[in-house]
Residue frames relative to the residue before (quaternion, step in Angstrom):
aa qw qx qy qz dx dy dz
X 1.0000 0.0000 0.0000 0.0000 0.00 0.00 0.00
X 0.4042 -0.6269 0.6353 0.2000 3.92 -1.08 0.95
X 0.0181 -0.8324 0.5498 -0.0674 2.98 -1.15 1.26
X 0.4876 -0.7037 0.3623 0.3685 3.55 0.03 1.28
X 0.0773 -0.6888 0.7153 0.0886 4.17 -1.31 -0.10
X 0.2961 -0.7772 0.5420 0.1207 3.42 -0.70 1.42
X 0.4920 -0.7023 0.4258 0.2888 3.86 -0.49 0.74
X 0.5347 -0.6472 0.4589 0.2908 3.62 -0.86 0.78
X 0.5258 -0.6971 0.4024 0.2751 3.69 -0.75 1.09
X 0.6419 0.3806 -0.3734 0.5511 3.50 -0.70 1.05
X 0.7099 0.5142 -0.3008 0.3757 3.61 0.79 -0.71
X 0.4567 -0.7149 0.4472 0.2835 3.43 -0.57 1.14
X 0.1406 0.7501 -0.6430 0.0651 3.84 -1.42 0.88
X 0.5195 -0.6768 0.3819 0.3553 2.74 -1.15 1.03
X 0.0701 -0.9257 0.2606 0.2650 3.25 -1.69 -0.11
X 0.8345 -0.2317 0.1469 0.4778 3.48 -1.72 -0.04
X 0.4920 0.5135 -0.5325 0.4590 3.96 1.03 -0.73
X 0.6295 0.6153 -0.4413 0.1746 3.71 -0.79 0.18
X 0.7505 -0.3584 0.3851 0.4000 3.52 -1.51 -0.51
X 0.5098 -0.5030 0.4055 0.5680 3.57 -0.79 -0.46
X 0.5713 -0.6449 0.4746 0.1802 3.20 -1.37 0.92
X 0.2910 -0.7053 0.6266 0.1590 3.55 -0.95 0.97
X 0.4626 -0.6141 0.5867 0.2541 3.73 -1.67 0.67
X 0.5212 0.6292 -0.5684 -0.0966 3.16 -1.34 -1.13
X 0.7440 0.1530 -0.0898 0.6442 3.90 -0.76 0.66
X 0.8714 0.0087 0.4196 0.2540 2.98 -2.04 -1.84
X 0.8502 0.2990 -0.0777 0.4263 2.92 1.39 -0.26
X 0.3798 -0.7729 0.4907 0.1328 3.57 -1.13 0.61
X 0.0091 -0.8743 0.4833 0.0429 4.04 0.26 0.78
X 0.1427 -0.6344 0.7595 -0.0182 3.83 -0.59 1.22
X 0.1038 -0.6632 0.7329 0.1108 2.15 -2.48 0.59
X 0.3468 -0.7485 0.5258 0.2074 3.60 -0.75 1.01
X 0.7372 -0.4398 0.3760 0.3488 3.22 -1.79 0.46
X 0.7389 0.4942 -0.2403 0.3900 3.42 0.65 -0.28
X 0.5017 -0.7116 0.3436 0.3520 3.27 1.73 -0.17
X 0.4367 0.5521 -0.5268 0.4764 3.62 1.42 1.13
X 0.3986 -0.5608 0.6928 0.2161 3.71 -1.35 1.19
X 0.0105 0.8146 -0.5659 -0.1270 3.08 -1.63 0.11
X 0.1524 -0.8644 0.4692 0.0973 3.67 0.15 0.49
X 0.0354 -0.8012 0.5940 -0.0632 3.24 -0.51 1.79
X 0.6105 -0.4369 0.4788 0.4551 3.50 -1.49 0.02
X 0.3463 -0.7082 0.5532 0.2691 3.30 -0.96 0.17
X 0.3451 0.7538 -0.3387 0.4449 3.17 1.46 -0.32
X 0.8529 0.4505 0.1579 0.2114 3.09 -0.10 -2.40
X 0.0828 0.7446 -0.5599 -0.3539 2.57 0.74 -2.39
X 0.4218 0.6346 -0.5385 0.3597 3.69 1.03 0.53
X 0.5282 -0.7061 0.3768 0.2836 3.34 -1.21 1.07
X 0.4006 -0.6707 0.5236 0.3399 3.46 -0.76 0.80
X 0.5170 -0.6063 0.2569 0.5469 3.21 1.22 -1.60
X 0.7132 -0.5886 0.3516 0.1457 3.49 -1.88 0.85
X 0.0190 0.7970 -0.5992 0.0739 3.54 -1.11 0.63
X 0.1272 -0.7729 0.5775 0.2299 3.38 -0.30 1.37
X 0.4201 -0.7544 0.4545 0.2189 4.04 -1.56 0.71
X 0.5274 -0.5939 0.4738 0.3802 3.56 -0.42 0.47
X 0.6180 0.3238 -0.5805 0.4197 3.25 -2.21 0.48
X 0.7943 -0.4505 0.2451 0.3256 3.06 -1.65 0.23
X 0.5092 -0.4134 0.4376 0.6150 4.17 -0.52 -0.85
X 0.4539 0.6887 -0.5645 0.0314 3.50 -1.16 0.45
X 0.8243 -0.2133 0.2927 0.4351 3.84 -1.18 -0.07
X 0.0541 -0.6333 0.7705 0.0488 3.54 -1.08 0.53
X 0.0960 -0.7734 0.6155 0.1172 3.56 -0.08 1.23
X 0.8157 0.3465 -0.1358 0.4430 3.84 1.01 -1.02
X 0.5588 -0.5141 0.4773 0.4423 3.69 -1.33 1.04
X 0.5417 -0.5625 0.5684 0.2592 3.45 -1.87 1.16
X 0.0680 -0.7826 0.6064 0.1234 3.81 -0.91 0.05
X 0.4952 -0.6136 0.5956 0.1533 3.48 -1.68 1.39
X 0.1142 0.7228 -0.6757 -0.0894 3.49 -1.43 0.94
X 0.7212 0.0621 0.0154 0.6897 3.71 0.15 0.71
X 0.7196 -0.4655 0.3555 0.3730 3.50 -0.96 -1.14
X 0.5131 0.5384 -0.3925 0.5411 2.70 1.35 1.72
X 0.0870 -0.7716 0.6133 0.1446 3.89 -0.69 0.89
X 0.3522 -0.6804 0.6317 0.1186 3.31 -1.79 0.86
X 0.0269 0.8129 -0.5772 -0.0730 3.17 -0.91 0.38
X 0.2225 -0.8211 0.5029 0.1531 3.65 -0.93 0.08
X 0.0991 -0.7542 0.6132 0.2131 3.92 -0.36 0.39
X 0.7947 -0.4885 0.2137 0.2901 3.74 -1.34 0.48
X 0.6964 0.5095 -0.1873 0.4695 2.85 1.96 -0.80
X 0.7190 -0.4412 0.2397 0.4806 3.03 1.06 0.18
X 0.6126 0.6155 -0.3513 0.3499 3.51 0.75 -0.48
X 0.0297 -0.7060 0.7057 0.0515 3.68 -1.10 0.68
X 0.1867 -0.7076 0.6767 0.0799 2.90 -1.88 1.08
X 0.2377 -0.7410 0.5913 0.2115 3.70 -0.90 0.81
X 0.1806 -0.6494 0.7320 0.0989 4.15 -0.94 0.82
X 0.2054 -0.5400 0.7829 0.2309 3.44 -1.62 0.71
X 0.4695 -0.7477 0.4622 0.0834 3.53 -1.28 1.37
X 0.6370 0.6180 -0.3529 0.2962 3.94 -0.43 0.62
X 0.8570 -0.0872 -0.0486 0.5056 3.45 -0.99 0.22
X 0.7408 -0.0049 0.0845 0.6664 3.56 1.15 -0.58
X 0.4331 -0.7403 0.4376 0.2699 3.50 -0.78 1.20
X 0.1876 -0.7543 0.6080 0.1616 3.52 -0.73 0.39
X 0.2802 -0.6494 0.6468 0.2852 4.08 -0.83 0.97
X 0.1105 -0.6707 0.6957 0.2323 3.85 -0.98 0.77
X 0.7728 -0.1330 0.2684 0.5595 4.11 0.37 -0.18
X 0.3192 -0.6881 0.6508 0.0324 2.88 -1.89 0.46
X 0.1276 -0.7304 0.6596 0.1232 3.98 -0.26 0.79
X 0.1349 -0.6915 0.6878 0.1748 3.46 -1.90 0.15
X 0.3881 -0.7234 0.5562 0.1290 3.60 -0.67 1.14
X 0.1010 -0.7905 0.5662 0.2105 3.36 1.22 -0.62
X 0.5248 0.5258 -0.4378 0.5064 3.68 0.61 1.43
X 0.5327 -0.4496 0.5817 0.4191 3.85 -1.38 0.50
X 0.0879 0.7163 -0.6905 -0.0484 3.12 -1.43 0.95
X 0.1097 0.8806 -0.4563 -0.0657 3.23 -0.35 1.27
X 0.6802 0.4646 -0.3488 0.4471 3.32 1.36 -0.60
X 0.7262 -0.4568 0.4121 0.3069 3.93 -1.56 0.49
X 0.5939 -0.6155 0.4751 0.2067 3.36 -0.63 0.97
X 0.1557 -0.7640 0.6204 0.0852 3.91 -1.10 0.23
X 0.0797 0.8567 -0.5074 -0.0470 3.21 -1.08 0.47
X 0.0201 -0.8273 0.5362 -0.1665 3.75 -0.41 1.60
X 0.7773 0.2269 -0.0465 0.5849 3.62 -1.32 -0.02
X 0.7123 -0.5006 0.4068 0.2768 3.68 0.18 0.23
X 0.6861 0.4662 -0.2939 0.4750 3.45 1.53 0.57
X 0.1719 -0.7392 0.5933 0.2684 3.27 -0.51 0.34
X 0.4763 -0.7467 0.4490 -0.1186 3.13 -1.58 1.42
X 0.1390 0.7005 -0.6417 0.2797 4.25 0.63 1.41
X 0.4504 -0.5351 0.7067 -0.1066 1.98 -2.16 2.60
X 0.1315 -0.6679 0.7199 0.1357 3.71 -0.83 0.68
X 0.5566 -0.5902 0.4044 0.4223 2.94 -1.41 -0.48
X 0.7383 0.3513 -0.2178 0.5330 3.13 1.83 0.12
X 0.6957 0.2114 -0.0986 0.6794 3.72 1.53 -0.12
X 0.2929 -0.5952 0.7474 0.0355 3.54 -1.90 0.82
X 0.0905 -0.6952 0.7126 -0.0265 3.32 -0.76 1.65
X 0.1226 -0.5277 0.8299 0.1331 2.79 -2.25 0.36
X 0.2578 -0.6331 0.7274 -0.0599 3.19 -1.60 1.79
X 0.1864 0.7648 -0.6010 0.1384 3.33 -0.35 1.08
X 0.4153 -0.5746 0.6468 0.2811 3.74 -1.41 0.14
X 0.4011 -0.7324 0.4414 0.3285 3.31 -1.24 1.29
C-alpha cells in the first residue's frame, strides 16, 4: 500500500495551485499560471528546480508530456514549448501552431500526437 509523507516545514515544495502534473522518472513537473515549469521530487515534493517557458503568458489547458528526455507542453493558444529534461531544465524553443490547443498531447509508435481545434498532427522523426 502507498503511503503519503508530509514534507518538513520550511522545506520548499512545489505546488498543488497548478496544471495537471506531468511524470517522468523521480520526478513530478507542474506548470503554473504564469508559465513557470517546476521540477519536483516525486518523492518529497521538494523543488528540484524552475524554468520560466517562452511565448507570451497564456493557459496550459492540457497535461505536459515526457518523450525520452524531453517534455512538451502546449498553452491554449497554440504555442508549444520543448524543455531538454535534467539536472536543470533547458528551454530548446518554442513553436506556435497558431491553433486552440486544448486537449493533451499523445504519444505512440514514436510520434507525438496534437489535437487542434481544427487539425490532428503527427510529429514524427523521419
Amino acid at each position: 500500500m502507498a503511503t503519503a509523507t508530509r514534507p518538513s516545514p520550511g522545506r520548499r515544495t512545489v505546488s498543488l495551485q497548478c496544471e495537471q502534473p506531468g511524470a517522468g522518472g523521480n520526478a513530478v513537473y507542474v506548470i503554473n499560471g504564469a508559465g513557470v515549469l517546476t521540477c519536483a521530487d516525486a518523492d518529497t515534493g521538494k523543488t528540484s528546480w524552475q524554468l520560466r517557458l517562452g511565448g507570451k503568458r497564456g493557459s496550459f489547458w492540457s497535461t505536459p508530456v515526457i518523450a525520452g528526455d524531453r517534455l512538451y507542453s502546449f498553452r491554449d493558444d497554440g504555442t508549444a514549448s520543448v524543455v531538454q529534461l535534467g539536472e536543470r531544465g533547458q528551454l530548446l524553443g518554442t513553436y506556435s501552431f497558431d491553433e486552440t490547443i486544448l486537449a493533451s498531447p499523445a504519444i505512440a509508435d514514436g510520434a507525438l500526437f496534437i489535437r487542434s481545434d481544427r487539425h490532428l498532427w503527427k510529429i514524427a522523426g523521419s
